[in-house]
MILO-434212 format. One record per residue (C-alpha): z negated, x negated, y negated. Coordinates in steps of 0.2 Angstrom, whole numbers, plus 5000, padded with zeros to 4 digits. Layout:
<recs>
<w->Z&u->X&v->Y>
...
</recs>
This chain:
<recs>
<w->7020&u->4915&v->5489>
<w->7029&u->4930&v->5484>
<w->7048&u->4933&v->5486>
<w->7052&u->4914&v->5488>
<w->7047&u->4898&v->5497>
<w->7035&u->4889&v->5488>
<w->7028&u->4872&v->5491>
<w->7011&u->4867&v->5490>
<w->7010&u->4862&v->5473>
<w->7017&u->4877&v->5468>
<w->7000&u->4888&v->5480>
<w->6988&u->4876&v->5472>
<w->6992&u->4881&v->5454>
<w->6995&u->4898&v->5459>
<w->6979&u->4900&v->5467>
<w->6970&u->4888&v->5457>
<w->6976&u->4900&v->5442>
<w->6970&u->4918&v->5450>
<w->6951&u->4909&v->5455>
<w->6950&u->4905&v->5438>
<w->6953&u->4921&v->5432>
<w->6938&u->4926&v->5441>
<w->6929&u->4910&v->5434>
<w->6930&u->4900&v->5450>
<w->6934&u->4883&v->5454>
<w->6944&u->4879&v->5470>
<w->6950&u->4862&v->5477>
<w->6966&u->4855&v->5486>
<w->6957&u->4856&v->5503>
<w->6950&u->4872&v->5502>
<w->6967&u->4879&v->5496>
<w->6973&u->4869&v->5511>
<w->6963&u->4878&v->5523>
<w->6963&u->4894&v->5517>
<w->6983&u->4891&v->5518>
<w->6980&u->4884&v->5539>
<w->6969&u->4900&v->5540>
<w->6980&u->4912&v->5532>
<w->6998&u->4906&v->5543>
<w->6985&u->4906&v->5559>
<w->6982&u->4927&v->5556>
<w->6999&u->4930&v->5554>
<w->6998&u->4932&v->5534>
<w->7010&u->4917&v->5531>
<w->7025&u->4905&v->5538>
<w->7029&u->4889&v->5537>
<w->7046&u->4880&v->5535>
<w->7057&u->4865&v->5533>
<w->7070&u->4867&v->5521>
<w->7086&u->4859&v->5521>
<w->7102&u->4857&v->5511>
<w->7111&u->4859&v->5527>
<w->7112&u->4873&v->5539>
<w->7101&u->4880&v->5544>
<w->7094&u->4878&v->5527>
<w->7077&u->4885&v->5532>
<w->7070&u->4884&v->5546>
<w->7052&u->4890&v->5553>
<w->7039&u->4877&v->5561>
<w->7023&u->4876&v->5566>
<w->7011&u->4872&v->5552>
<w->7003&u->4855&v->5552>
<w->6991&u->4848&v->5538>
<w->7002&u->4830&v->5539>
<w->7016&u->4839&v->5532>
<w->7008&u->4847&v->5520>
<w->7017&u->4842&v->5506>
<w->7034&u->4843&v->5516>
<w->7032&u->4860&v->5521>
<w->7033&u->4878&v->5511>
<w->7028&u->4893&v->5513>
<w->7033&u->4910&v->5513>
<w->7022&u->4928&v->5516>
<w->7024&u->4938&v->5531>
<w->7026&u->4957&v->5530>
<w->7009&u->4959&v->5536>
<w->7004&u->4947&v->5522>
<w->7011&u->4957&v->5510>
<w->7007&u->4973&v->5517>
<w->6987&u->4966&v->5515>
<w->6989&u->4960&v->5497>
<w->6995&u->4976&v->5491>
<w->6985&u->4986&v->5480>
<w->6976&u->4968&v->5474>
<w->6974&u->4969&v->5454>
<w->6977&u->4951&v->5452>
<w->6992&u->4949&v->5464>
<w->7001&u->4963&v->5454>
<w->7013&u->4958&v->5438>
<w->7015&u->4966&v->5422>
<w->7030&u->4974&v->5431>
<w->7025&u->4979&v->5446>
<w->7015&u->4969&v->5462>
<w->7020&u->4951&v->5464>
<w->7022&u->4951&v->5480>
<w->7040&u->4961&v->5484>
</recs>
């Protein structure tokens, strides 16, 4: 999660991708929770989204939506993942 909503999916890969980097393997459910854990402190959001207005729209998180839901980083997440070697682009940090 970065400057946009992302689903899931797109989390999984994301995260999935920067463990591997570090040569570790992570699953759906521990992405899952660490997700849970990360909208719990503050770091994230979670939303429905909507072709109509409002087209997003802030909820409470719950694991039976999960694949219904996205995601977007808080300010304070962002402020915490500065400064993070892998969360940074060849441009410039990731997260904006």
């Amino acid at each position: 999660m970065s400057d946009d909503y992302e689903n899931f999916e797109i989390v999984f890969e994301q995260t999935e991708r920067l463990a591997g980097l570090k040569g570790m393997n992570v699953t759906e459910s521990e992405v899952a929770e660490a997700l849970s854990r990360a909208i719990g402190e503050g770091y994230a959001e979670a939303y429905l989204l909507s072709p109509q207005i409002p087209h997003g729209r802030k909820v409470e998180y719950s694991p039976d939506q999960l694949h219904e839901l996205w995601f977007y980083v808080t300010p304070r997440g962002k402020s915490a993942a500065k400064g993070i070697p892998e969360l940074e682009g060849a441009s410039g940090p990731v997260l904006e």
